[in-house]
Each structure stands twice: as structure tokens, then as C-alpha cells.
C-alpha positions as CSV (number, residue, x, y, z in Angstrom):
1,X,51.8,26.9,46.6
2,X,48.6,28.2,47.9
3,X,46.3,25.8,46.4
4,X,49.0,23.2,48.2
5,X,48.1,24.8,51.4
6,X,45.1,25.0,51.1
7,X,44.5,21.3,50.1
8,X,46.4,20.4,53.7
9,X,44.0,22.3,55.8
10,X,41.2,21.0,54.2
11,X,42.8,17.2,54.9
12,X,44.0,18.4,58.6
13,X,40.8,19.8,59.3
14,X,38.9,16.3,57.7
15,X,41.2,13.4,59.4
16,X,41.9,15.7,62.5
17,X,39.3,17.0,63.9
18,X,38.0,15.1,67.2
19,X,35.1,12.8,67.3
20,X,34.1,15.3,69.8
21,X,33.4,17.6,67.4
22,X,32.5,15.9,64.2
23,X,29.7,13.7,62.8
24,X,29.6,10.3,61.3
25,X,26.6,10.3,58.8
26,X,26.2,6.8,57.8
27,X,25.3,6.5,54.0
28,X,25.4,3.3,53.3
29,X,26.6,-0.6,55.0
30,X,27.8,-3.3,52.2
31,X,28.4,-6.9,54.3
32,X,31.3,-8.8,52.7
33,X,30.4,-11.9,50.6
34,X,31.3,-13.9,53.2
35,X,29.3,-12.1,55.7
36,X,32.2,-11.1,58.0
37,X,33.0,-7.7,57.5
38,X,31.1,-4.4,55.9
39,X,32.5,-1.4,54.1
40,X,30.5,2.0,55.6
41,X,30.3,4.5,53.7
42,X,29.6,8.1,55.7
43,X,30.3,11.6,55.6
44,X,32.4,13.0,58.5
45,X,30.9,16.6,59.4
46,X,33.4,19.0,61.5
47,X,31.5,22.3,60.8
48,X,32.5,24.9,59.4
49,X,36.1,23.7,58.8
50,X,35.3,20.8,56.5
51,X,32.3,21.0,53.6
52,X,30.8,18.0,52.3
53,X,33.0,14.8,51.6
54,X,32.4,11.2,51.6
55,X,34.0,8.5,53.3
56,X,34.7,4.6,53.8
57,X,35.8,2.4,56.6
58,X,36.3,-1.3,56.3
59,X,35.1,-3.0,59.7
60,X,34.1,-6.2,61.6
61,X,30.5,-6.8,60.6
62,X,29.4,-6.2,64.0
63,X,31.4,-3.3,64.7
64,X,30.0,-0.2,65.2
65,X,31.4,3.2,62.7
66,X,33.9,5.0,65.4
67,X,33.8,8.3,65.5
68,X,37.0,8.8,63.1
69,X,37.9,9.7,59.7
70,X,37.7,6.9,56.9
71,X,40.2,4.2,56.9
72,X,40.1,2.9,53.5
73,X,39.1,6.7,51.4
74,X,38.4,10.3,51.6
75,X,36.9,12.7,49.0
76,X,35.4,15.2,48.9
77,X,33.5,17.6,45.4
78,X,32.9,13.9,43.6
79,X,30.8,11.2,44.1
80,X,32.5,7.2,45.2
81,X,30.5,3.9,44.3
82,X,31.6,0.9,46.2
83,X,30.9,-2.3,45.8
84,X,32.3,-6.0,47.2
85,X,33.8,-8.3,44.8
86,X,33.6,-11.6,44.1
87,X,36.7,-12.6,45.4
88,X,36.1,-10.5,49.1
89,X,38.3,-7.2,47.4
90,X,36.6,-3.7,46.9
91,X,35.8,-1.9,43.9
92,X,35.6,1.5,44.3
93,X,34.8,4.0,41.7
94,X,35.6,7.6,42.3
95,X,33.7,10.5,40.6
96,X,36.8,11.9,38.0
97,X,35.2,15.4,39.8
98,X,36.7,14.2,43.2
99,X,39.4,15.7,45.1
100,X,41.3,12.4,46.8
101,X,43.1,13.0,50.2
102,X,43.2,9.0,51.3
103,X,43.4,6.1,49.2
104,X,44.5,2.9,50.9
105,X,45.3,0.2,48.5
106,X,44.1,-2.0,51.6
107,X,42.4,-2.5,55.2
108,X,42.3,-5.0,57.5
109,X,43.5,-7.4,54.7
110,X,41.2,-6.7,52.4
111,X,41.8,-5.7,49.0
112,X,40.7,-2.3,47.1
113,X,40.6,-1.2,44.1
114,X,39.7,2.1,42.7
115,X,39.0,3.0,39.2
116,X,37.8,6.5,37.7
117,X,34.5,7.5,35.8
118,X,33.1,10.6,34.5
119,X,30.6,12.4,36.6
């Protein structure tokens, strides 16, 4: 029960904290094969409240990172490669080390797909 509660704060204190008091490191900007969106990959600080995590958002291509937590994942103690398919999907694969708090199987219509590896 405790380690329950004390995965929600960590999540609440990750997704809910205000842009006012958190900041978006960008990390790294993939452009879709098509060239008209990009996957950013960031970590979101909020002090003391969160430690390190990583993060990805699935934007326009000329859209600018918001001030919010990740749309398409968050992790955090693990390690995510990501990478655009072929087909205009994303790969993504998560660190088996990671703790996972979002996983969306899909944002703004496009596609993702997560698979596992040993750190």
C-alpha cells in the first residue's frame, strides 16, 4: 500500500505541477517521415517534488514544447529510445529499469509502440 502511494505522488507531483513552476529540458526533436510532425523528448523538472524522468510529446512540426507534462510517455529511473517508423508510427523502447506512469498507445493519430530492453 505504501509503495502504491507513494508511486501517485510521484505521478501527481510529475503531470501536476504548473508550468509555472517546472522546466521543460528539451533532449531531443525527431521530425516525422513526412516532415509534418516531431516527437520531443524532454525532462520535466518541478524541484524538489519530482527527480529525474524523461518525457515525450508528439507535436505539429512547428509547434513549440508547452510547458506540460508528456503526452505520449512518462518515466522516470530507466532510459526511453524513440524512433519514427517507416510507416509514420513510433517505436519506443523503454529501459526494463523504468518506472512507467503514462503510456499512450497514441497521439494526435499517430501510432506508438513500445517494446522493452535490458539496461
Amino acid at each position: 500500500m505504501h509503495l502504491r502511494f507513494s508511486a501517485f505522488v510521484l505521478l501527481f507531483g510529475i503531470m501536476a505541477c504548473s508550468g509555472a513552476d517546472c522546466i521543460n529540458e528539451v533532449r531531443e526533436e525527431l521530425v516525422s517521415p513526412d516532415g509534418t510532425k516531431k516527437v520531443v523528448v524532454f525532462t520535466r523538472n518541478c524541484g524538489a517534488t519530482t527527480g529525474p524522468n524523461t518525457q515525450a510529446s508528439i507535436l505539429d512540426k512547428t509547434e513549440r514544447l508547452p510547458d506540460e507534462a508528456g503526452t505520449a510517455f512518462i518515466i522516470d529511473k530507466g532510459g526511453a529510445k524513440v524512433f519514427w517508423k517507416k510507416d509514420g508510427g513510433i517505436l519506443v523502447i523503454l529501459d526494463s529499469t523504468a518506472r512507467v506512469f503514462k503510456k499512450e498507445p497514441s497521439v494526435r493519430g499517430v501510432a506508438i509502440e513500445y517494446r522493452e530492453e535490458k539496461g
